[in-house]
C-alpha positions in Angstrom: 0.0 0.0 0.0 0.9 3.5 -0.9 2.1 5.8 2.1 -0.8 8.0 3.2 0.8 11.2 4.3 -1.1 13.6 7.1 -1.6 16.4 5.9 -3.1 19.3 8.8 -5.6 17.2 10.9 -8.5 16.5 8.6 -7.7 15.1 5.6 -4.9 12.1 4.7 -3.4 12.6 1.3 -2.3 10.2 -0.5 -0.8 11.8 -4.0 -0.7 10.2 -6.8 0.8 11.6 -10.1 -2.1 9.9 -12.5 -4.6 11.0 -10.4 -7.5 13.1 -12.3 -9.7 13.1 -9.3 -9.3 13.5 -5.5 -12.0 11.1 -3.4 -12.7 12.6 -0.5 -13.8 9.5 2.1 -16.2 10.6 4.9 -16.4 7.4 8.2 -19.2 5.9 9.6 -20.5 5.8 13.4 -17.4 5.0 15.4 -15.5 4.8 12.4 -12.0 6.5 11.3 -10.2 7.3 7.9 -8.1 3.8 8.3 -11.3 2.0 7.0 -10.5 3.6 3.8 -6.6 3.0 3.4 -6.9 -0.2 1.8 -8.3 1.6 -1.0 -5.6 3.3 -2.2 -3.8 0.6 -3.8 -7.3 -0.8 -5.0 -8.9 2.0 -6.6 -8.2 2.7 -10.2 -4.9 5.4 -10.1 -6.6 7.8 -11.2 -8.5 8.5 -8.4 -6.3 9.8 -5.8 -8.3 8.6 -2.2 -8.1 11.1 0.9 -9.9 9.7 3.7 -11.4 12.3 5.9 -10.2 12.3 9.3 -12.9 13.3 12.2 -12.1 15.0 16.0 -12.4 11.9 18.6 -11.2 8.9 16.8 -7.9 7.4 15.6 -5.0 9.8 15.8 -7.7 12.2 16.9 -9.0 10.4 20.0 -7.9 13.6 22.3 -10.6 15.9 20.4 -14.0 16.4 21.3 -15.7 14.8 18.6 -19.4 16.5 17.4 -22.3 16.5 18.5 -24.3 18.1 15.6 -23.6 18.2 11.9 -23.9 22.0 11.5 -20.8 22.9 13.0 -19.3 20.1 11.8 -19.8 20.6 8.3 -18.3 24.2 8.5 -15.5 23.1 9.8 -15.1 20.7 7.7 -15.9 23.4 4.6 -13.1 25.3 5.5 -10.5 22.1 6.8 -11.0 21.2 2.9 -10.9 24.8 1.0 -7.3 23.9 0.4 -7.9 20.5 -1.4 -11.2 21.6 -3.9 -8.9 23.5 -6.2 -9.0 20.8 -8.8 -11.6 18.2 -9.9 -13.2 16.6 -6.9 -16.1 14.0 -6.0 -17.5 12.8 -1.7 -18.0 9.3 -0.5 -19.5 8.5 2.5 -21.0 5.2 4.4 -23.8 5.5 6.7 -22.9 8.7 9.2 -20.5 9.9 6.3 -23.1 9.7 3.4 -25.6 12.2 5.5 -22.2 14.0 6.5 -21.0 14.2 2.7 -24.3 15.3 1.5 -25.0 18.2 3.9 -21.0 19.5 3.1 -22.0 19.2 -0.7 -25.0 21.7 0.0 -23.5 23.8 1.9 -20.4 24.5 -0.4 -23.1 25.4 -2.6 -24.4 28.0 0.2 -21.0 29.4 -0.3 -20.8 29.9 -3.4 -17.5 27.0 -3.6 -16.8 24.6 -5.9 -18.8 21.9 -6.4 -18.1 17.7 -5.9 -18.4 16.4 -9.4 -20.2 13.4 -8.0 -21.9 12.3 -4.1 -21.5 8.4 -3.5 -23.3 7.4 -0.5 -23.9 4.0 0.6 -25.2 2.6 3.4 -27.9 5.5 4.5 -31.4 5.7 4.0 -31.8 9.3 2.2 -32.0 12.2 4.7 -35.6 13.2 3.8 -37.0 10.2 5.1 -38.5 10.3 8.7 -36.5 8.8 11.7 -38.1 5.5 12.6 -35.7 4.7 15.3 -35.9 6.1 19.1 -32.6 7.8 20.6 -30.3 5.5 21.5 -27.4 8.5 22.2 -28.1 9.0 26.3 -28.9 5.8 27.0 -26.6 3.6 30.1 -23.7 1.8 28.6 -25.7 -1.4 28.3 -28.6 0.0 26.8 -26.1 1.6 24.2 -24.3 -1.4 23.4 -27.3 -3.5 23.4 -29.1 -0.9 20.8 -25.4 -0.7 18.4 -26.2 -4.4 18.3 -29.6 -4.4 17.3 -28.7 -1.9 14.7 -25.9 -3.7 13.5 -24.3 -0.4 12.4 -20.9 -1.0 14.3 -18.7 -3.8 13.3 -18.9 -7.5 15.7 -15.0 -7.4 16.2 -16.0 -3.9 18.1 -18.6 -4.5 19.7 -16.7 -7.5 21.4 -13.9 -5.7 22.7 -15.1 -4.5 25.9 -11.3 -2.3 26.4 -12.0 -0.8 23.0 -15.8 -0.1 23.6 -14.8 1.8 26.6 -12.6 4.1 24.6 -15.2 4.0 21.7 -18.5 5.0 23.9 -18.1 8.7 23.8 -17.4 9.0 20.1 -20.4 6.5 19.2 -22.6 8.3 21.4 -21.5 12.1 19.7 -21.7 10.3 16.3 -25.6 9.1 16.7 -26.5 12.2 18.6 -25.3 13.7 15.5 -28.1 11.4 13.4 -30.3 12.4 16.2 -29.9 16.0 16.0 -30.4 16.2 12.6 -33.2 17.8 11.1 -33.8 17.5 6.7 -34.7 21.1 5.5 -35.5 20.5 1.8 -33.9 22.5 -0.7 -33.3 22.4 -4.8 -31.2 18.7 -5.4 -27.8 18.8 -6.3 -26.8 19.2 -9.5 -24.0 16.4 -9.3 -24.6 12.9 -10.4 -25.8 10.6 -7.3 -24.8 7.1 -6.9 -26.7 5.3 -3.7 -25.1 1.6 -2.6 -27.1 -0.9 -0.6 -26.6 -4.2 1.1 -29.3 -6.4 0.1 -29.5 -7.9 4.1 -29.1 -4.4 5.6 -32.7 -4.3 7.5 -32.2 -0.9 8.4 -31.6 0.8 4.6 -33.6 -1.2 2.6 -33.8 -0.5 -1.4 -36.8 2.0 -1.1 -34.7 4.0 1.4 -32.1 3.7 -1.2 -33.5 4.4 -4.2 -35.2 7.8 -2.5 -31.9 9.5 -2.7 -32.9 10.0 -6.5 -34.9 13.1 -5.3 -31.7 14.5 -4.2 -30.1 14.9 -7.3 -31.3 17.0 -10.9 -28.9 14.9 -12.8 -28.0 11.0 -13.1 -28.6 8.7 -10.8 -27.2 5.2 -10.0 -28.3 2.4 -7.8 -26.5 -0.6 -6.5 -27.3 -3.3 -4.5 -25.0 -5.5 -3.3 -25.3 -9.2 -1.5 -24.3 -8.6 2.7 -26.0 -6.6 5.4 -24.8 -2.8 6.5 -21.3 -3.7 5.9 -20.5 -4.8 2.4 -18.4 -2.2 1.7 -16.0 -4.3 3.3 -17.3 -8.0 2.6 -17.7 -6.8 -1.3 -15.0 -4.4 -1.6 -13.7 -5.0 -4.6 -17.0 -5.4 -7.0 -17.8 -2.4 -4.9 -15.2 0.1 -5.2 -15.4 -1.4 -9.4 -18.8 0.4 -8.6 -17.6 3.7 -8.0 -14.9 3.6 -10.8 -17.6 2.7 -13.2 -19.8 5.5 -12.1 -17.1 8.2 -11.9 -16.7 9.5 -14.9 -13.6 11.8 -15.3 
């Protein structure tokens, strides 16, 4: 694999000459810009994959991680001003794809450059009503007990009780973060949408999929692929052929 260098807090570069595009990679729940490294020698070269690092996780554990996606979108607005200047597309799973989507509208707010493609996967779209109750302030077994039922955090996680004890605050900042947020509707993007699915992911089902269409005035792309909330990782590879397929540079 390709050294990812660190570049200010928020982003990892990773720079490729080839490259005619620069990925940005936004985490899920709990989740941190390693879940993305593996990509970089995977992904066609010329994409050039920077994984989005967020306060409270990783090498970022210290920081106070968010609460609410407002302020965490500015910041992130700004943390990535630098890195827009040339061609430019968002992915994000779950957390990131509602984290991805608000940052692409509110670049537009500003005036900025736009992504020249949103891939989200793994997220019902954000104009459908929350069916689930707040899980966020709930005792440490409740929480646990509900990430389970959800099945939005990975098993190997979820059984590490020393790693759950470092992990609780951030999980509980990153679903107060789905918990705070409130859809205000507003004209759909003008950048091609792609929306990925897990065909045994009970919570996103292919409805809640395919209504991301309403978010975009231009194409849109569906997949569905065979595993439950996490086959980015299980199908990887016919995956991330996905996104080169639908990325057209």
């Amino acid at each position: 694999m390709s050294t990812v260098l660190t570049s200010g807090s928020w982003v990892k570069l990773n720079p490729q000459p080839q490259s005619r595009v620069r990925l940005f990679c936004f985490p899920y729940a709990g989740g941190g810009s390693s879940a993305y490294f593996s990509w970089i020698s995977e992904i066609s070269p010329d994409i050039e994959i920077c994984p989005v690092q967020l306060p409270g996780r990783e090498d970022r554990l210290s920081e106070t991680p968010f609460t609410h996606i407002e302020p965490l979108v500015k910041e992130l607005a700004q943390a990535l001003t630098p890195y827009i200047d040339v061609p430019f597309a968002f992915y994000g799973h779950s957390l990131g794809a509602l984290i991805s989507f608000e940052l692409a509208r509110y670049l537009r707010h500003q005036n900025g450059p736009a992504p020249m493609h949103l891939f989200v996967s793994g997220c019902p779209a954000p104009q459908l009503p929350v069916m689930d109750a707040p899980i966020s302030q709930l005792s440490d077994e409740e929480f646990i007990q509900a990430l389970r039922r959800f099945n939005g955090t990975p098993d190997t996680v979820l059984q590490d009780a020393d790693l759950m004890q470092v992990l609780l605050p951030l999980l509980r900042a990153d679903f107060a973060i789905y918990e705070t947020y409130t859809y205000i509707p507003e004209e759909p993007l003008a950048c091609p949408v792609s929306a990925f699915g897990g065909l045994q992911d009970f919570r996103t089902t292919r409805a809640a999929v395919e209504a991301w269409r309403l978010q975009t005035s231009n194409k849109f792309i569906m997949r569905m692929y065979v595993g439950d909330h996490f086959f980015i990782h299980t199908k990887r590879k016919v995956f991330l052929l996905g996104i080169r397929q639908d990325l057209v540079i």
